[in-house]
N, CA, C and O atoms as a printed pandas DataFrame, in Angstrom:
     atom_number atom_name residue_name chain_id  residue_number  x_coord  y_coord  z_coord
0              1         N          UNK        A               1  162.708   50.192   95.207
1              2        CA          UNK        A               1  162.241   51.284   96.046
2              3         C          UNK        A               1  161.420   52.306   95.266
3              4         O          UNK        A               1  160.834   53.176   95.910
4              5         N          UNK        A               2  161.321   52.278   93.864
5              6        CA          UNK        A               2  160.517   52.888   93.247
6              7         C          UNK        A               2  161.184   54.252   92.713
7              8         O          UNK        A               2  160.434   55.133   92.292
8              9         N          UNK        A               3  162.206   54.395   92.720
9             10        CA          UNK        A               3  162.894   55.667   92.239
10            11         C          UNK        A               3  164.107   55.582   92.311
11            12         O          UNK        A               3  164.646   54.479   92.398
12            13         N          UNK        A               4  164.690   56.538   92.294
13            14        CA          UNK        A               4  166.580   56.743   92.249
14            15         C          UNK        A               4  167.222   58.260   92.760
15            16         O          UNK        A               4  166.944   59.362   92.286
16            17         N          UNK        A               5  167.909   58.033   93.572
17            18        CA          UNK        A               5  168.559   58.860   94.431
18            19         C          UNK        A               5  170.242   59.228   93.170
19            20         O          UNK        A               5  170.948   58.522   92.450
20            21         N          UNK        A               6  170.174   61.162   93.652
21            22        CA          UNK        A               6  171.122   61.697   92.909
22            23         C          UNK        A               6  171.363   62.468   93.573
23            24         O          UNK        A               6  170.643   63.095   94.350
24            25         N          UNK        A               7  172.599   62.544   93.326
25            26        CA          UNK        A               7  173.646   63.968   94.132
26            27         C          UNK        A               7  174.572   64.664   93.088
27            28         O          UNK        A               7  175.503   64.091   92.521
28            29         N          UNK        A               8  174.203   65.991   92.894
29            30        CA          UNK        A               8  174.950   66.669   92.506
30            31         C          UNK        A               8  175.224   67.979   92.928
31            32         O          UNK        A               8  174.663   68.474   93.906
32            33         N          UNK        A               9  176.127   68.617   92.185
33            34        CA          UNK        A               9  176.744   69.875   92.698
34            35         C          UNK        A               9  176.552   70.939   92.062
35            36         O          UNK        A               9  176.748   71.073   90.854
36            37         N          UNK        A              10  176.009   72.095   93.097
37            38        CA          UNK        A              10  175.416   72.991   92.785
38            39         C          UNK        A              10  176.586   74.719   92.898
39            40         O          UNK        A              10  177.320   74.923   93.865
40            41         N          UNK        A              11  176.507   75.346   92.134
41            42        CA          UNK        A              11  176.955   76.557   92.852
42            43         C          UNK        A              11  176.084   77.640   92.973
43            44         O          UNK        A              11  175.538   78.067   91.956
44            45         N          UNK        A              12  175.864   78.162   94.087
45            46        CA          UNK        A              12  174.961   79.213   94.558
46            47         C          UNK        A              12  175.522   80.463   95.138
47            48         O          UNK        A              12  176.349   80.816   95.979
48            49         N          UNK        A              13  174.474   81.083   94.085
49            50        CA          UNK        A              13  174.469   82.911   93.710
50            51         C          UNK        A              13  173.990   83.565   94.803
51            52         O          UNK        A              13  173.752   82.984   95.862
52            53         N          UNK        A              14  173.800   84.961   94.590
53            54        CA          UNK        A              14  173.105   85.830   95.447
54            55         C          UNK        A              14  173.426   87.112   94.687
55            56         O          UNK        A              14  174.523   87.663   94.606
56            57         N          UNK        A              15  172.145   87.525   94.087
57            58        CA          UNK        A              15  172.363   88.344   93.045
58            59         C          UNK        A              15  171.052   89.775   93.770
59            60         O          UNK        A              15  170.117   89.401   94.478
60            61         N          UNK        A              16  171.207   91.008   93.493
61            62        CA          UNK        A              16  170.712   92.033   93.228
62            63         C          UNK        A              16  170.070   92.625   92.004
63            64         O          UNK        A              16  170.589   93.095   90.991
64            65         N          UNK        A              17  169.290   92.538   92.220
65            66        CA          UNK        A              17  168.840   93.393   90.119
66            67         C          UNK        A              17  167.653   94.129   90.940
67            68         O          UNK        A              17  167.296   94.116   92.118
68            69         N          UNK        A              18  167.084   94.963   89.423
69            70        CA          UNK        A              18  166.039   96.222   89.601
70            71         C          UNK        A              18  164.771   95.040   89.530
71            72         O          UNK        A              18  164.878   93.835   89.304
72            73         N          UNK        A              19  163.850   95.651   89.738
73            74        CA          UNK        A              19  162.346   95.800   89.698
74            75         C          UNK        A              19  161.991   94.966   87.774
75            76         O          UNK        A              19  161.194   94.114   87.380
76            77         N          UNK        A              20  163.217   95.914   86.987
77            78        CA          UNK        A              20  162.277   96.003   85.351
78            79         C          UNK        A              20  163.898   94.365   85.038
79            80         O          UNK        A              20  164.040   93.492   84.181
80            81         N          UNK        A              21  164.425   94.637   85.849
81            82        CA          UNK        A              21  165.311   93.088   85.363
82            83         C          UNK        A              21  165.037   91.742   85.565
83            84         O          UNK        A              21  165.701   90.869   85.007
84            85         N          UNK        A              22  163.737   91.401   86.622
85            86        CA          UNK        A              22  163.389   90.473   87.572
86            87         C          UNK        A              22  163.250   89.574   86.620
87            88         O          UNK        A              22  163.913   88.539   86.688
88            89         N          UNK        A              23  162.113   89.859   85.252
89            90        CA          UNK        A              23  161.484   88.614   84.474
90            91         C          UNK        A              23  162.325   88.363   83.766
91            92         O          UNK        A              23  161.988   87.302   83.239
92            93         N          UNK        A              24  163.848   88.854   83.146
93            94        CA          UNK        A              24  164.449   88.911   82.107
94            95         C          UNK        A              24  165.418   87.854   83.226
95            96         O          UNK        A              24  165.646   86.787   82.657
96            97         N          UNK        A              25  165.851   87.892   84.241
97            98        CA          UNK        A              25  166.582   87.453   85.492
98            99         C          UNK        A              25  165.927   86.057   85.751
99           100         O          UNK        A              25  166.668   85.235   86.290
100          101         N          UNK        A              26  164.744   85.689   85.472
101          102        CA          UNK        A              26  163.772   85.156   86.265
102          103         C          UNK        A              26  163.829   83.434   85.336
103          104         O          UNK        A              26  163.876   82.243   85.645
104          105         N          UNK        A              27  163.774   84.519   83.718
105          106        CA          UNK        A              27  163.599   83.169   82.218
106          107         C          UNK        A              27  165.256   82.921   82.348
107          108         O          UNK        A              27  165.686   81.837   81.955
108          109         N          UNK        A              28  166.001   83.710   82.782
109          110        CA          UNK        A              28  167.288   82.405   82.724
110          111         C          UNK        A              28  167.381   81.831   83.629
111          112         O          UNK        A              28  167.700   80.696   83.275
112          113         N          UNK        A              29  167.299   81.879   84.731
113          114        CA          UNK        A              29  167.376   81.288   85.655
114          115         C          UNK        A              29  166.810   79.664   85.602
115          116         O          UNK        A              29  167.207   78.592   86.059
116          117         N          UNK        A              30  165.129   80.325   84.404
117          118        CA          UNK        A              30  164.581   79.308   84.382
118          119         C          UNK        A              30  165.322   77.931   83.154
119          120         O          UNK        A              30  165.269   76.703   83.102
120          121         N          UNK        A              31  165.917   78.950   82.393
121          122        CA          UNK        A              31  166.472   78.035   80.993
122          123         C          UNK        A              31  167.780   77.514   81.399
123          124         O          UNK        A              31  168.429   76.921   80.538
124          125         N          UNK        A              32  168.346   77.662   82.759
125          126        CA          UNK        A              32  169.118   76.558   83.256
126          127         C          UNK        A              32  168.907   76.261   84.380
127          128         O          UNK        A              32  169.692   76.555   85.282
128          129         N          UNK        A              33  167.666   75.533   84.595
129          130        CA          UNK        A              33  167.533   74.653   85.738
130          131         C          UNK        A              33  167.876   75.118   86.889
131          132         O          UNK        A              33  168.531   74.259   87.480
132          133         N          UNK        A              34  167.763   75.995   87.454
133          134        CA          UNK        A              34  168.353   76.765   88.437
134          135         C          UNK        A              34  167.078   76.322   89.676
135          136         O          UNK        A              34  165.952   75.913   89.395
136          137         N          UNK        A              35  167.508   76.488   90.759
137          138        CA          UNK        A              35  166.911   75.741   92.535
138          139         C          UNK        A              35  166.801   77.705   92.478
139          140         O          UNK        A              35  167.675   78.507   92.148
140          141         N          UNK        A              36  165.514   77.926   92.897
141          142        CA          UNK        A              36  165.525   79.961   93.822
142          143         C          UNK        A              36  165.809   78.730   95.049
143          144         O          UNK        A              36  165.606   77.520   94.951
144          145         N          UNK        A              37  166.197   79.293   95.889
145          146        CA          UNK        A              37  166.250   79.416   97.362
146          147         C          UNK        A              37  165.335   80.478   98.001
147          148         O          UNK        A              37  164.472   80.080   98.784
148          149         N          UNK        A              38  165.461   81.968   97.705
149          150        CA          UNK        A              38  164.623   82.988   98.205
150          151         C          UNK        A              38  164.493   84.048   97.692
151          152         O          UNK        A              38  165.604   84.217   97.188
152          153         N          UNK        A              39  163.951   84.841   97.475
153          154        CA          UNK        A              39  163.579   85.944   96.806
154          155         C          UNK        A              39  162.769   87.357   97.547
155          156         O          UNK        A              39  161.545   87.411   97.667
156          157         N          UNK        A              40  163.462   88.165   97.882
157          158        CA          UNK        A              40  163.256   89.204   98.582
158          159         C          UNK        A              40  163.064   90.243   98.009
159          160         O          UNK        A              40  164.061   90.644   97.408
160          161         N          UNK        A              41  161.686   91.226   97.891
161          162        CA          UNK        A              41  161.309   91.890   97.267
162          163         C          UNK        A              41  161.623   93.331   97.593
163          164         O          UNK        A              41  160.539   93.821   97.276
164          165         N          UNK        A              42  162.195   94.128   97.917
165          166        CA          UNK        A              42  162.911   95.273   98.640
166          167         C          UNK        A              42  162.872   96.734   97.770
167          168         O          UNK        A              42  162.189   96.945   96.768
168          169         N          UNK        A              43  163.470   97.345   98.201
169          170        CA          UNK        A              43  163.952   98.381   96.757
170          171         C          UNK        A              43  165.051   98.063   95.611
171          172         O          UNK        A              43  165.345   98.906   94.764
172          173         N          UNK        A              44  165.456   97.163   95.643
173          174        CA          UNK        A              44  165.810   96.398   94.108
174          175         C          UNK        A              44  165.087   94.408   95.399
175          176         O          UNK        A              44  164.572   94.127   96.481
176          177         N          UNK        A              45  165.624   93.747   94.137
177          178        CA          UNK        A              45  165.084   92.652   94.035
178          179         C          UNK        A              45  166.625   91.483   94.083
179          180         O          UNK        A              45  167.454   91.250   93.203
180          181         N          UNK        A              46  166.502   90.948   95.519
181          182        CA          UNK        A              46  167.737   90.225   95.895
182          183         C          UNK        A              46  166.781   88.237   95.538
183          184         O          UNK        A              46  165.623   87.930   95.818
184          185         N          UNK        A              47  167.516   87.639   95.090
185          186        CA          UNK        A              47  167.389   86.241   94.793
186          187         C          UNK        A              47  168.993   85.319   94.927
187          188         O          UNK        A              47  170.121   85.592   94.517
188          189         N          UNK        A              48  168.445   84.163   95.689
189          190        CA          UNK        A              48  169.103   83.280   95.929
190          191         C          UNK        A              48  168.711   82.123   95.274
191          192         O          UNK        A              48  167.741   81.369   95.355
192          193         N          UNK        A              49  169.945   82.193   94.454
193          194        CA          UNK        A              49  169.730   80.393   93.689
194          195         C          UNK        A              49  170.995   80.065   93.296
195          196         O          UNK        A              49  172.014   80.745   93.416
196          197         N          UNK        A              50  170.804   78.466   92.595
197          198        CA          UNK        A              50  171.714   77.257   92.798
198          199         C          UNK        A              50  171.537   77.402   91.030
199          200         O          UNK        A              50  170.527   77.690   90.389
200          201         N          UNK        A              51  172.726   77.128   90.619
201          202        CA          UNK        A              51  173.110   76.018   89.352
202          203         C          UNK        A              51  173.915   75.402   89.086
203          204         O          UNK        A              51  175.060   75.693   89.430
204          205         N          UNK        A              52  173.567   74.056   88.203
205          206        CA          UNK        A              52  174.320   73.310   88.441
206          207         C          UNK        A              52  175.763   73.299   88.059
207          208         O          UNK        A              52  175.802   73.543   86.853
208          209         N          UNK        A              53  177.244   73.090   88.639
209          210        CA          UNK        A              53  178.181   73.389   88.382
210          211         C          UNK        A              53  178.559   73.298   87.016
211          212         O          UNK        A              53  179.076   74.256   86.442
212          213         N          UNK        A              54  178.296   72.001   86.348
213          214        CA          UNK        A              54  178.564   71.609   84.942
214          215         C          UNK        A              54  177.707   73.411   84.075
215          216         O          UNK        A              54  178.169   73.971   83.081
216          217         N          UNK        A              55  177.033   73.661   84.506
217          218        CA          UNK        A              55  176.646   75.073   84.155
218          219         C          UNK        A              55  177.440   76.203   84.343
219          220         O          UNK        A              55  177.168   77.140   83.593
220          221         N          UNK        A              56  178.510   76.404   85.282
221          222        CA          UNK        A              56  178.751   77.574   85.839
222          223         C          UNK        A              56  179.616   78.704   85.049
223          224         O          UNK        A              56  179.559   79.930   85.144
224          225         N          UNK        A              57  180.427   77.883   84.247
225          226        CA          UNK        A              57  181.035   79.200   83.116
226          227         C          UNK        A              57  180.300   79.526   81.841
227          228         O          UNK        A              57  180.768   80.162   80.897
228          229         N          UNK        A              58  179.175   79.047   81.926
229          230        CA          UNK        A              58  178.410   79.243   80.756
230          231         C          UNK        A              58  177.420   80.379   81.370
231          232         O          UNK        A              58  177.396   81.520   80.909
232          233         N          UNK        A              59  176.741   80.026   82.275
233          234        CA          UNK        A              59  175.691   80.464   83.095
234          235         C          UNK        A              59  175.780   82.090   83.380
235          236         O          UNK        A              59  174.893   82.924   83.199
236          237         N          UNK        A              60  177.356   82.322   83.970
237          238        CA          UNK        A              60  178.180   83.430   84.071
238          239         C          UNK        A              60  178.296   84.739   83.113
239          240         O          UNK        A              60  178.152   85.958   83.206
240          241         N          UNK        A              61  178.717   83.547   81.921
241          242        CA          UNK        A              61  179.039   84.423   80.647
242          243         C          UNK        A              61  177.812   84.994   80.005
243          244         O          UNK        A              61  177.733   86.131   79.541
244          245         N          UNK        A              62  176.783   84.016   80.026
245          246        CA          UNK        A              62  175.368   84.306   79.439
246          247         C          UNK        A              62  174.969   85.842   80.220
247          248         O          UNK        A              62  174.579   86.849   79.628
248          249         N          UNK        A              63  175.222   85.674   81.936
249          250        CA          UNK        A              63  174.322   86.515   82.658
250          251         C          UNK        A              63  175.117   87.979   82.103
251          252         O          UNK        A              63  174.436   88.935   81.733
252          253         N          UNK        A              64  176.683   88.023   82.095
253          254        CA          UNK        A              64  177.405   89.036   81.772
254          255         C          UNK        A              64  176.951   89.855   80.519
255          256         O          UNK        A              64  176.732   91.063   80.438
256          257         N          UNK        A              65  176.857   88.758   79.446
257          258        CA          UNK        A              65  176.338   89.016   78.240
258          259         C          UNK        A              65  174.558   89.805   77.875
259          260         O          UNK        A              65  174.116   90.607   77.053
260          261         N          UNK        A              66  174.040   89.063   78.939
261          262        CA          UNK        A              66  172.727   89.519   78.680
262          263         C          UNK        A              66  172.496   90.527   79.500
263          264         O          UNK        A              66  171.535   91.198   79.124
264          265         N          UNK        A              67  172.925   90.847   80.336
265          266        CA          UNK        A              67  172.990   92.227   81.538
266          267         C          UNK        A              67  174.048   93.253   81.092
267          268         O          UNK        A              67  174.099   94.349   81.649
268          269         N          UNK        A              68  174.853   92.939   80.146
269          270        CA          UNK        A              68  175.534   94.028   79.528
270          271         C          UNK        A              68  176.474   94.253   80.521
271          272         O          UNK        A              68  177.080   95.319   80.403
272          273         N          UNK        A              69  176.856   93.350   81.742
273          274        CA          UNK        A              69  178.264   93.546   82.842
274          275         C          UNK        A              69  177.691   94.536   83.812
275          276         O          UNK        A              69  178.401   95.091   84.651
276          277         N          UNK        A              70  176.018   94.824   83.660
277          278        CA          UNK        A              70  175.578   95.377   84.985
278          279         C          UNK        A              70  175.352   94.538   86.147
279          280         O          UNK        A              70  175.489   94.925   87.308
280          281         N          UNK        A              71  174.900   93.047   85.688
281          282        CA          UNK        A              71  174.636   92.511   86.862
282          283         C          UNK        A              71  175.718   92.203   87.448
283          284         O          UNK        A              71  176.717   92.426   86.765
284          285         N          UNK        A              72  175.975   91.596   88.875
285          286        CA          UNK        A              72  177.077   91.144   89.740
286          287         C          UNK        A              72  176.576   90.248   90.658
287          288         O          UNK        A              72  176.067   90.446   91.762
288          289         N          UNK        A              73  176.903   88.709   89.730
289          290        CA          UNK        A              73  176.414   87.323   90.564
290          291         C          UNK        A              73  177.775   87.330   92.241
291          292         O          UNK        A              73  178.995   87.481   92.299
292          293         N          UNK        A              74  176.854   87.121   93.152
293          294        CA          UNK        A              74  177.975   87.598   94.272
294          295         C          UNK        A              74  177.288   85.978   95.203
295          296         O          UNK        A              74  176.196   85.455   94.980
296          297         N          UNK        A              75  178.662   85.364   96.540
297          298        CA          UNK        A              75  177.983   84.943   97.212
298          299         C          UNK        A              75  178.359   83.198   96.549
299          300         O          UNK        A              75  177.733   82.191   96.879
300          301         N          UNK        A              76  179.249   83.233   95.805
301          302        CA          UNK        A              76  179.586   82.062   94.945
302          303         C          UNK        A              76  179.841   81.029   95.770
303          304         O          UNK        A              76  180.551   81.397   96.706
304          305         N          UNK        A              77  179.563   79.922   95.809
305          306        CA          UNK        A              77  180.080   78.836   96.885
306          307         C          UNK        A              77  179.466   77.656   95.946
307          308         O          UNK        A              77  178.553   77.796   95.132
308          309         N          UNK        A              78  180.221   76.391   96.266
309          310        CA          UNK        A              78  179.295   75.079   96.326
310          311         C          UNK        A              78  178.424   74.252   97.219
311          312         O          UNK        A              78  178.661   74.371   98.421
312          313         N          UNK        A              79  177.431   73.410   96.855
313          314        CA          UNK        A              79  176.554   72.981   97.527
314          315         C          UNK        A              79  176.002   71.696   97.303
315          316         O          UNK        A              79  176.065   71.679   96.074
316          317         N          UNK        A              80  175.500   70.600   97.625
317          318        CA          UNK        A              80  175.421   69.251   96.974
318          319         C          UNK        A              80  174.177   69.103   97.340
319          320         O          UNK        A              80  173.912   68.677   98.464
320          321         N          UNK        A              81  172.968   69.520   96.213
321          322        CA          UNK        A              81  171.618   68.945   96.328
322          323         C          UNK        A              81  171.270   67.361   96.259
323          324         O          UNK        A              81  172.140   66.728   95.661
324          325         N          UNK        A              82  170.529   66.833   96.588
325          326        CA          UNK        A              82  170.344   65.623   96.880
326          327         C          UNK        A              82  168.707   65.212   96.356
327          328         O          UNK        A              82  167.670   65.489   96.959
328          329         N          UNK        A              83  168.812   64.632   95.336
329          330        CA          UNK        A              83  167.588   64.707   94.446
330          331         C          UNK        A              83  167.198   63.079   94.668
331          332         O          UNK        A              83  168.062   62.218   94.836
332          333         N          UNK        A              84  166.008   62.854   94.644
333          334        CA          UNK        A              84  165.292   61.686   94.644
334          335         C          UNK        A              84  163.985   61.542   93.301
335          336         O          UNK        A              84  162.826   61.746   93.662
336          337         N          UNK        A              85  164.180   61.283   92.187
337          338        CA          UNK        A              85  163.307   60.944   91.120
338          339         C          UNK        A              85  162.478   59.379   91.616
339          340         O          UNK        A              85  162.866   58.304   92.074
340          341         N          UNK        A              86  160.933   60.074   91.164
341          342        CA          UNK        A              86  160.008   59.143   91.833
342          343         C          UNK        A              86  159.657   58.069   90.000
343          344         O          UNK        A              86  159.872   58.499   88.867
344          345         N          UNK        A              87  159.121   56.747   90.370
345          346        CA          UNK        A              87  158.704   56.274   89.162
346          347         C          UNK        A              87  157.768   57.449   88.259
347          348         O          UNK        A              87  157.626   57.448   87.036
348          349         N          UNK        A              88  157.269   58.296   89.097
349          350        CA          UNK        A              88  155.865   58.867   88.571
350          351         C          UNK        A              88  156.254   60.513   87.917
351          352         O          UNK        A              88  155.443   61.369   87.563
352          353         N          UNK        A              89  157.658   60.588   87.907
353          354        CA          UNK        A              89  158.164   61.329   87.358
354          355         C          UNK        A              89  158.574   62.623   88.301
355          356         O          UNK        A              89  159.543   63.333   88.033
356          357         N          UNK        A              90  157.807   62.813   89.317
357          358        CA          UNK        A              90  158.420   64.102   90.646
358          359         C          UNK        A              90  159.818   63.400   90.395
359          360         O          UNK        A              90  160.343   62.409   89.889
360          361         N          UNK        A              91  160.144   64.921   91.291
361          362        CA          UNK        A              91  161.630   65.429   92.132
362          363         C          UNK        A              91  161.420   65.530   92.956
363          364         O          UNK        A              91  160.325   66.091   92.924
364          365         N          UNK        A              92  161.785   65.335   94.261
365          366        CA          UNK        A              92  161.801   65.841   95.281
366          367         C          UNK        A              92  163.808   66.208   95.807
367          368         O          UNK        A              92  164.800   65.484   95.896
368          369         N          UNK        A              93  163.560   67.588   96.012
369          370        CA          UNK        A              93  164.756   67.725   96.339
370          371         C          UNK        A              93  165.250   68.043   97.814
371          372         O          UNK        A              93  164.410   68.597   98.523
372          373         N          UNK        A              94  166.424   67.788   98.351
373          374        CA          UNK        A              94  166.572   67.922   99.842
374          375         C          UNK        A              94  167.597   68.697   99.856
375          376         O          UNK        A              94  168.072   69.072  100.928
């Protein structure tokens, strides 16, 4: 069929930060593989995203650590993304 189907498990955030935290918020998110879901630009800056569970007490501790225990990941739940890797190297995720 030309690719391979994966399921794994995600836990998804819903976090608040300022305006000057977004890019600092933005590169971890990015340095663990993290799914945004949505990102709402307001008077602070609300984002919805996924990481992957095998991530989640690390992910936590990092954000605590690097936000100095200002931020507050809220909204915690699991979720089972459903990934399809193409020969040609895409993701497509569902």
């Amino acid at each position: 069929n030309g690719g391979t189907r994966i399921y794994e498990e995600y836990v998804v955030y819903s976090v608040k930060i300022s305006y000057a935290d977004y890019g600092k918020m933005t590169t971890e998110l990015s340095s663990y593989d993290a799914i945004i879901d949505s990102t709402d630009f307001a008077e602070e800056v609300l984002i919805n995203f996924a990481v992957k569970k095998d991530f989640e007490e690390d992910f936590e501790k990092r954000i605590t650590d690097l936000f100095n225990g200002r931020i507050s990941l809220n909204c915690k739940k699991t979720r089972i993304y459903h990934y399809f890797h193409l020969q040609n190297s895409q993701t497509v995720i569902y």
